[in-house]
FIKESE-567480 format. One line per 3 residues: number of its first residue (from 1); for each residue x, y, z of N, C-alpha, C. Coordinates in steps of 0.2 Angstrom, whole numbers, always signed. Example, Ala and Ser with C-alpha at 12.3 -4.5 7.8 and 13.67 -1.06 7.14 Angstrom:
BEGIN
1> +66,-28,+39,+62,-22,+39,+66,-16,+39 | +64,-11,+35,+68,-5,+36,+64,+0,+39
END
This chain:
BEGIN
1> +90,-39,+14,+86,-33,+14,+88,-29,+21 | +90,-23,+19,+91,-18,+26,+85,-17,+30 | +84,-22,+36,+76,-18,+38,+76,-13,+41
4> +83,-12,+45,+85,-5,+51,+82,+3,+45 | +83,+2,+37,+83,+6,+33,+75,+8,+32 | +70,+1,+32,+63,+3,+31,+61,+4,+38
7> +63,+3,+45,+62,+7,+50,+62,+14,+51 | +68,+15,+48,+69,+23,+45,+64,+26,+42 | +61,+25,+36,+55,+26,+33,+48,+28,+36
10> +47,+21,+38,+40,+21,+43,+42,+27,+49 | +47,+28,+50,+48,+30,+56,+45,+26,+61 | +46,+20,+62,+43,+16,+69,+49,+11,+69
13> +50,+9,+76,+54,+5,+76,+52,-2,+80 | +52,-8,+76,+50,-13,+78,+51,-16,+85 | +49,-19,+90,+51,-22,+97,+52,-29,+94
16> +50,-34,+89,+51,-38,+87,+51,-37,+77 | +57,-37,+75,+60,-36,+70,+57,-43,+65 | +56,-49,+67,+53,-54,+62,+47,-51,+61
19> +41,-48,+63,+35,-46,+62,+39,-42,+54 | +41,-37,+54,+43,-33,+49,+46,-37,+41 | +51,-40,+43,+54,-48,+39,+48,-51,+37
22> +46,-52,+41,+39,-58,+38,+33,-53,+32 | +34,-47,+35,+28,-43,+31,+31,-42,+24 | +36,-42,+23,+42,-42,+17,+41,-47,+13
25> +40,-54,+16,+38,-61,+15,+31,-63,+11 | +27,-58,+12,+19,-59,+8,+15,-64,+15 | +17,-63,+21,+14,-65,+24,+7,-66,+25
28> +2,-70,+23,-5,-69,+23,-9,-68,+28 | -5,-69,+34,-10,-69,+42,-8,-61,+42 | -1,-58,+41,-4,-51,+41,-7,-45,+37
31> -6,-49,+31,-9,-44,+25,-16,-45,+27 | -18,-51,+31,-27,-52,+33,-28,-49,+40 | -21,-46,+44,-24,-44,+50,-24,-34,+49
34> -19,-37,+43,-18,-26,+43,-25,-24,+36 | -24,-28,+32,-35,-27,+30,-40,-26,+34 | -40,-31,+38,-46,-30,+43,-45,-22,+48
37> -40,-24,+50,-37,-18,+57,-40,-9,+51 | -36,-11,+45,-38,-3,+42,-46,-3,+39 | -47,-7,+36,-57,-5,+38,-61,-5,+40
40> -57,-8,+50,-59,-5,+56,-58,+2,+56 | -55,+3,+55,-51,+9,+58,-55,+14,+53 | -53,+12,+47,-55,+21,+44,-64,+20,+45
43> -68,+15,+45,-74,+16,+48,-74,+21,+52 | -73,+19,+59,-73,+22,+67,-69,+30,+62 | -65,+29,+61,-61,+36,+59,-66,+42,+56
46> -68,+38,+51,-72,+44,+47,-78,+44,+47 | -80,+41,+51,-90,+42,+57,-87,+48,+60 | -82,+47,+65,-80,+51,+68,-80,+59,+67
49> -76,+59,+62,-75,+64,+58,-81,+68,+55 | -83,+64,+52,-89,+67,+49,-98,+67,+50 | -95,+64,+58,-103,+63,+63,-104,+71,+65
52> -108,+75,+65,-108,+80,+72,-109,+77,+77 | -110,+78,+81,-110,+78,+88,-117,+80,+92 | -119,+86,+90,-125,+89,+92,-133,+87,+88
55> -130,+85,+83,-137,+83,+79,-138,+76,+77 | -131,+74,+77,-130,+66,+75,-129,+66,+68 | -129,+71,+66,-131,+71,+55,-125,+69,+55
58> -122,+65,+50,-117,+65,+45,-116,+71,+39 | -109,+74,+40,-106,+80,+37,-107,+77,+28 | -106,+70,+28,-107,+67,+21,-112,+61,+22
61> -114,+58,+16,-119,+54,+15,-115,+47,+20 | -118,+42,+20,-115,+35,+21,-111,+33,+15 | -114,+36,+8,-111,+33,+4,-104,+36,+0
64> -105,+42,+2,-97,+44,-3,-94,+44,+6 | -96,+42,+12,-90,+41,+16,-87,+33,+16 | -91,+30,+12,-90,+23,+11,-85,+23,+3
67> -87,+28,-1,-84,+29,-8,-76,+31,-6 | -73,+35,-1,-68,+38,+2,-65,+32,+7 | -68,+28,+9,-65,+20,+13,-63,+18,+7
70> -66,+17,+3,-63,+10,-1,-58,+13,-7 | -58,+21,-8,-52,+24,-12,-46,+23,-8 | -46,+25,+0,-41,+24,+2,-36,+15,+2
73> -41,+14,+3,-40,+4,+1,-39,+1,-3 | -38,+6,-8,-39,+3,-17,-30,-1,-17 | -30,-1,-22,-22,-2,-24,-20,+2,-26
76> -23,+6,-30,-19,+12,-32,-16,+17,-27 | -22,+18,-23,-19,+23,-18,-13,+18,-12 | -15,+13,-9,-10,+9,-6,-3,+11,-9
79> -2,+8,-16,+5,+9,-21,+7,+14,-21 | +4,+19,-22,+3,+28,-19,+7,+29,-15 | +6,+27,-9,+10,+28,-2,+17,+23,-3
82> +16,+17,-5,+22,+13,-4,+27,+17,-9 | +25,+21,-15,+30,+24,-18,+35,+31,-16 | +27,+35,-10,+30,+38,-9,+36,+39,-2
85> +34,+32,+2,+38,+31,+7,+45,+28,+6 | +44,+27,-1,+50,+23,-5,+53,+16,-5 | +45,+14,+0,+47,+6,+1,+46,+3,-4
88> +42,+5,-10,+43,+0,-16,+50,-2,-20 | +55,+2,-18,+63,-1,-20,+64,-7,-16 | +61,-9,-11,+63,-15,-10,+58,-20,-11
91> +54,-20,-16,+49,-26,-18,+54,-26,-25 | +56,-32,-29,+57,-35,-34,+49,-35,-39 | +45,-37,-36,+38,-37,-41,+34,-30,-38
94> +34,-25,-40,+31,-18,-38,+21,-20,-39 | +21,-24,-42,+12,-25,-41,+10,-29,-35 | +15,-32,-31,+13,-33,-22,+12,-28,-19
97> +15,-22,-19,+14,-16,-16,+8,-16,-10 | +2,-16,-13,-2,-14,-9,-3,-19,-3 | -1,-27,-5,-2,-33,-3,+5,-28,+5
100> +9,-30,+3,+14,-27,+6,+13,-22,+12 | +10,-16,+12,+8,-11,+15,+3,-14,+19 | -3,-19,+15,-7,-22,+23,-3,-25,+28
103> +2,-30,+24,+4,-32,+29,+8,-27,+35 | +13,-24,+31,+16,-20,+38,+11,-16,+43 | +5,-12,+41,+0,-12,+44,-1,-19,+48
106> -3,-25,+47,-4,-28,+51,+4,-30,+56 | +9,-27,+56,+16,-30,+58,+16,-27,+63 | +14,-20,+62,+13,-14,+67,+7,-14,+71
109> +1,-15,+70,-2,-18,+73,+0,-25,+80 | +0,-29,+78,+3,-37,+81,+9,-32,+87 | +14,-27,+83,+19,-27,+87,+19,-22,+94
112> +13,-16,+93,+12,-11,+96,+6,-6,+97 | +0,-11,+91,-4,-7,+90,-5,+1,+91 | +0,+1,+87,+1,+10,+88,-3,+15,+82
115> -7,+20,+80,-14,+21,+78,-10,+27,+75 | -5,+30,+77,-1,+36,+75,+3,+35,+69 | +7,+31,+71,+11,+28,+64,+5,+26,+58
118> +2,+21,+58,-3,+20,+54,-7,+26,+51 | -8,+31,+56,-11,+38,+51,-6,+40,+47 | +1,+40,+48,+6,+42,+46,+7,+40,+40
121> +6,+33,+41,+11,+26,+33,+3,+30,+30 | -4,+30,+29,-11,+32,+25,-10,+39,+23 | -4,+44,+27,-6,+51,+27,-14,+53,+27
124> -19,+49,+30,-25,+50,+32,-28,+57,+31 | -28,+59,+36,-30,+69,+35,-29,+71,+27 | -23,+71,+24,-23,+73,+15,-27,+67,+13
127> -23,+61,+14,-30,+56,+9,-36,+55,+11 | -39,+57,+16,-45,+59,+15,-47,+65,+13 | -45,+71,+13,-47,+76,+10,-48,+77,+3
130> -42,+74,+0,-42,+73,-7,-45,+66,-11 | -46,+63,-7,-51,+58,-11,-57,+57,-10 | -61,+64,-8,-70,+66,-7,-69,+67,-16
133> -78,+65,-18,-81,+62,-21,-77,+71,-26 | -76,+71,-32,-74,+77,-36,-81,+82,-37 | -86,+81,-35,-94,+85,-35,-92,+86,-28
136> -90,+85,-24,-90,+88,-18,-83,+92,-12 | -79,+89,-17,-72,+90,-14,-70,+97,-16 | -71,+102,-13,-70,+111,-13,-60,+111,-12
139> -59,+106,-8,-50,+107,-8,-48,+106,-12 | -49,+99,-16,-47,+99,-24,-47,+106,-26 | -52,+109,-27,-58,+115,-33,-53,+119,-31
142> -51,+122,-26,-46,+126,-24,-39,+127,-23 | -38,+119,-22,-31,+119,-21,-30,+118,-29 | -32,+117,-34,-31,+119,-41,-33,+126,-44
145> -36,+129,-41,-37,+137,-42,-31,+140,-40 | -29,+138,-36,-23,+142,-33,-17,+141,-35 | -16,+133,-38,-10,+130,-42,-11,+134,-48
148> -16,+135,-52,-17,+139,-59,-15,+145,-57 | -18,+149,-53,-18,+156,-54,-10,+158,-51 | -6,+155,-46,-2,+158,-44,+4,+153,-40
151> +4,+145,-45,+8,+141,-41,+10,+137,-37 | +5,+142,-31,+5,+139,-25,+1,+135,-21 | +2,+131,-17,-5,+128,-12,-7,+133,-8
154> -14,+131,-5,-18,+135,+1,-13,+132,+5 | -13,+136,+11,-11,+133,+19,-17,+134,+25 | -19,+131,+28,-22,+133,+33,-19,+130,+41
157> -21,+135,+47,-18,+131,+53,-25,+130,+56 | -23,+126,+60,-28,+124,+67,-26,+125,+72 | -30,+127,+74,-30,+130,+83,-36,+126,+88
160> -37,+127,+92,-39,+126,+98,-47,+122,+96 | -50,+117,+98,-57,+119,+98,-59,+117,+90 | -54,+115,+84,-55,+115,+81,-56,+121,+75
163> -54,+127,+76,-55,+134,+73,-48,+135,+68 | -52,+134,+62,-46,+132,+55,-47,+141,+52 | -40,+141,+50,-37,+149,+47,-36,+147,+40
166> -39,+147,+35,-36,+146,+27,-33,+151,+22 | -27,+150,+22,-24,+155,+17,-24,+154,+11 | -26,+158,+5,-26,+155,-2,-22,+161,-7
169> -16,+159,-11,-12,+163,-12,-16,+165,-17 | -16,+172,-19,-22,+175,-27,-28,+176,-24 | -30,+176,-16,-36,+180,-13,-34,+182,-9
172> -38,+191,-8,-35,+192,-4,-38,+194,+4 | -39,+188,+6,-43,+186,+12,-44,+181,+16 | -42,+180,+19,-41,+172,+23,-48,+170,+27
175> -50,+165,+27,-55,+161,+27,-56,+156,+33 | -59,+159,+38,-62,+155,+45,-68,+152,+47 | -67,+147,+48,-71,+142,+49,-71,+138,+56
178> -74,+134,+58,-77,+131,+67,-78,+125,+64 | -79,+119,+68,-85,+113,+68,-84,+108,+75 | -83,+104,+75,-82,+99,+81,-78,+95,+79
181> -78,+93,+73,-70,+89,+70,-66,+93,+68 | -61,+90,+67,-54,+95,+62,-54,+95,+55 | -59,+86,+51,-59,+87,+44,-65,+92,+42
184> -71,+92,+45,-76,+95,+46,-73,+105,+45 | -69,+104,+50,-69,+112,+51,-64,+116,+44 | -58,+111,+42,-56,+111,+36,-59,+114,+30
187> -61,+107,+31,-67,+107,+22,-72,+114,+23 | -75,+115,+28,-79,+122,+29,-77,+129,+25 | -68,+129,+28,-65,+135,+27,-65,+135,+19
190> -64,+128,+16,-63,+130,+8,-69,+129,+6 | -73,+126,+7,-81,+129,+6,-80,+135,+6 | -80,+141,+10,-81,+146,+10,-75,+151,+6
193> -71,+147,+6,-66,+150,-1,-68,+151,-7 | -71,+145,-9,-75,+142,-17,-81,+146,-16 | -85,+148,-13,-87,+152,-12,-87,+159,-14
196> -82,+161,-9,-78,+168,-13,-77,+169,-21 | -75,+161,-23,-70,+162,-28,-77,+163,-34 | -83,+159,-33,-87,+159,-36,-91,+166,-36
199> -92,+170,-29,-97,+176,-30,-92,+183,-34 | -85,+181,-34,-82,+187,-37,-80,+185,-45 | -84,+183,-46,-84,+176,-54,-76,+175,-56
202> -73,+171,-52,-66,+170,-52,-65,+161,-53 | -69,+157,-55,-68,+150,-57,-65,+151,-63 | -62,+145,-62,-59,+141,-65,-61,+140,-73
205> -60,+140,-78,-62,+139,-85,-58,+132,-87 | -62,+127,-90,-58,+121,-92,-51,+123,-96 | -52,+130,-100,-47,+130,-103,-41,+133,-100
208> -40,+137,-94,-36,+138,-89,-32,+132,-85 | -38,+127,-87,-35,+122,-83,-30,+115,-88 | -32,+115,-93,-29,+111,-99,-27,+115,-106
211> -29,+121,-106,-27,+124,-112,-36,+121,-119 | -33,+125,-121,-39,+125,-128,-37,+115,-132 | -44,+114,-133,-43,+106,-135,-40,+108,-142
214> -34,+100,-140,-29,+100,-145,-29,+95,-148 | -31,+92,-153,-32,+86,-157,-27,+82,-156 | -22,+84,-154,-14,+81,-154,-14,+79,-145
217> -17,+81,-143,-16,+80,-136,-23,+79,-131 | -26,+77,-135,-36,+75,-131,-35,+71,-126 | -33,+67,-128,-34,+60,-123,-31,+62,-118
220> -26,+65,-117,-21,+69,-109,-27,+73,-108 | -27,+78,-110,-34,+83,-110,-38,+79,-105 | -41,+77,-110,-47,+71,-104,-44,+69,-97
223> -40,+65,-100,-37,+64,-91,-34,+67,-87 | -33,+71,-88,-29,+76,-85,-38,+81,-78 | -41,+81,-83,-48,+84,-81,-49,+79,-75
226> -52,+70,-79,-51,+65,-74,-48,+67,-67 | -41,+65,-68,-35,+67,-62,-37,+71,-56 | -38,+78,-59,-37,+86,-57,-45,+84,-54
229> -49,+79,-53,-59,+79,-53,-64,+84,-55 | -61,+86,-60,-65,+88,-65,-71,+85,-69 | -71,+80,-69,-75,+75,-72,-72,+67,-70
232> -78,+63,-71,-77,+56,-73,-73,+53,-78 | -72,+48,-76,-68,+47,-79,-68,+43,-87 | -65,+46,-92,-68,+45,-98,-68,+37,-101
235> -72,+35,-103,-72,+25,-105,-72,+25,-114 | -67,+25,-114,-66,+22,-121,-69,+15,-124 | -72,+13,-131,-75,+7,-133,-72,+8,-141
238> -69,+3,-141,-64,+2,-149,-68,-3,-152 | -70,-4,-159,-70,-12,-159,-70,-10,-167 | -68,-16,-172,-67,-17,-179,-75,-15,-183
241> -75,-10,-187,-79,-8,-190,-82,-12,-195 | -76,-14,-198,-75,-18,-207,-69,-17,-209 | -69,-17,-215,-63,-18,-219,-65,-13,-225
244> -59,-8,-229,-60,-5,-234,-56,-5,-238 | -55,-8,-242,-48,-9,-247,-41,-12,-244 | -44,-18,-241,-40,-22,-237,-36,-19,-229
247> -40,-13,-229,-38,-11,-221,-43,-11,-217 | -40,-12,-210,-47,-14,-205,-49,-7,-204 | -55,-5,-203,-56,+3,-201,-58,+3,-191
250> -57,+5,-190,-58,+4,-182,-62,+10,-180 | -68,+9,-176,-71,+14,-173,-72,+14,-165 | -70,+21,-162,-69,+20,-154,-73,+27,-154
253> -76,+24,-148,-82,+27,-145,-81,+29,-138 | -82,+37,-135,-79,+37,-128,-84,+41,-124 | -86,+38,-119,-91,+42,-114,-88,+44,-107
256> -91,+52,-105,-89,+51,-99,-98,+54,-95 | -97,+49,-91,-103,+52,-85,-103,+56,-83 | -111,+57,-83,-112,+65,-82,-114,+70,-88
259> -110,+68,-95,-112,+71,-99,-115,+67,-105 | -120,+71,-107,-128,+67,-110,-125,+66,-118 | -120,+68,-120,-116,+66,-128,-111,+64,-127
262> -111,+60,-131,-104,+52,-134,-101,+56,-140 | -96,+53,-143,-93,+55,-148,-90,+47,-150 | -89,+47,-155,-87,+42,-161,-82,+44,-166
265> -77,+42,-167,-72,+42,-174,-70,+36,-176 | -68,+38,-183,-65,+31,-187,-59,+32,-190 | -54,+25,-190,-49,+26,-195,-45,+21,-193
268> -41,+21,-199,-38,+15,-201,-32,+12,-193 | -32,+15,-189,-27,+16,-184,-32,+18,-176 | -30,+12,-172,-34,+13,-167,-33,+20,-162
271> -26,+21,-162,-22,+25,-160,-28,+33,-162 | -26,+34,-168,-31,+40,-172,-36,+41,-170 | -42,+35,-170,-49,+33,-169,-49,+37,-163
274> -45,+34,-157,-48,+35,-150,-44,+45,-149 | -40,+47,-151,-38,+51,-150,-42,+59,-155 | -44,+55,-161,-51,+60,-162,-57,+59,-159
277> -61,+56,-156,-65,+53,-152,-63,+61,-145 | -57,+59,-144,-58,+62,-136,-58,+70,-139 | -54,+72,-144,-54,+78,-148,-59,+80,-147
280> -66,+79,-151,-74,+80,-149,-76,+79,-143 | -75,+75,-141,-76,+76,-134,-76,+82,-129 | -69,+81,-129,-65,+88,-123,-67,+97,-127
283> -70,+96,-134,-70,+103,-137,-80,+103,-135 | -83,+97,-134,-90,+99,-133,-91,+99,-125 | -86,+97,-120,-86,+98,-113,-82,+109,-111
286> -78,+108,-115,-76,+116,-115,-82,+119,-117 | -88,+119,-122,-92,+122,-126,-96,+122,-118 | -99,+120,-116,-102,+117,-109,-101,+122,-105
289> -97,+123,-104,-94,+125,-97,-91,+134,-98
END
């Protein structure tokens, strides 16, 4: 294995090169020092963050800032990052991934306790912005308003003091906001975006966002909603009906949270079942909205 090549990556370069080897290895004392060290850390990180200063309040609950710890910690988002740094070309088994990424978090740690690079392997600032709860997350709401109406992402800068400038391509006015943090001040400006975009009645329509429901394509539909946080995420329940002239009928039933109707279909083919199931679904979630 080239390590000089995954130093490249990380952009960090080890003072002792076995710490990095060994992370390769499934090390367990580091995959247990770089767990512990990141939910130090993203604790202290996003108190911080989302403490004021002046009142003591919290910007979010304890609880969706504890819902935003443990997305960042999940495995999916761990695999996320190890795909995108391209260090998953060097695992032979790719569902070590996240295992892997504690450790070199703990490699780097042991070797420099360096807090920069670690924001950098999390991309911290976007993953947390993007993984606030989908009922509260305005970047999302916007950064797919923007993708829909004209392609592009918002941009905003920071300056001095904390005072964020947000640009959103398809409006025509940029959006200033203050706080005492930088995620604080961020989230503000697209509050006030979403805002804009609601009092000139310019949101979004589900079907702007997935097209009109397609019997042929629900189930993407659905998730793609999920995805985009649009909604919850939909739960499928399949199970053998009976039998009708020697074939088994199957019926799949699919709920998503938050909304007070289920739907149910049948047929000889599981596949079918669940994909008219979401059909009704995603055509009584469009009627809604």
């Amino acid at each position: 294995m080239e390590f000089k090549e995954i130093e490249n990556l990380i952009n960090y370069q080890f003072n002792n090169i076995n710490l990095l080897k060994n992370a390769f290895n499934f090390d367990e004392v580091l995959t247990s020092e770089g767990n512990l060290f990141l939910n130090h850390y993203l604790n202290i990180y996003l108190l911080n963050e989302f403490l004021n200063k002046d009142d003591l309040e919290l910007f979010y609950s304890k609880e969706i800032i504890e819902e935003v710890k443990n997305k960042l910690l999940s495995d999916d988002y761990l695999t996320k990052r190890m795909n995108k740094l391209s260090l998953s070309n060097y695992l032979e088994d790719k569902t070590k991934a996240p295992v892997i990424f504690k450790a070199i978090v703990g490699a780097i740690i042991l070797d420099s306790n360096n807090n920069e690079i670690i924001d950098k392997l999390l991309n911290i600032e976007e993953g947390i912005l993007l993984n606030i709860s989908p009922e509260e997350n305005y970047v999302l709401l916007v950064n797919e308003w923007s993708k829909v109406k004209t392609k592009e992402l918002p941009k905003y800068e920071v300056k001095n003091n904390y005072n964020v400038t947000l640009s959103v391509p398809g409006l025509d006015k940029e959006f200033k906001s203050s706080s005492n943090t930088k995620l604080t001040a961020i989230i503000k400006a697209y509050m006030e975006a979403y805002s804009y975009i609601e009092e000139n009645n310019l949101v979004l329509k589900i079907t702007d966002i997935v097209g009109s429901p397609d019997p042929e394509n629900a189930i993407n539909q659905l998730q793609d909603l999920y995805v985009k946080g649009y909604i919850n995420e939909p739960v499928y329940k399949i199970a053998l009906k009976g039998v009708n002239n020697g074939m088994d009928i199957w019926k799949c039933r699919v709920l998503v949270e938050g909304y007070r109707e289920s739907f149910s279909a049948e047929d000889t083919s599981k596949k079918t079942a669940k994909r008219l199931a979401a059909y009704e679904m995603i055509k009584y979630i469009v009627e809604l909205k």
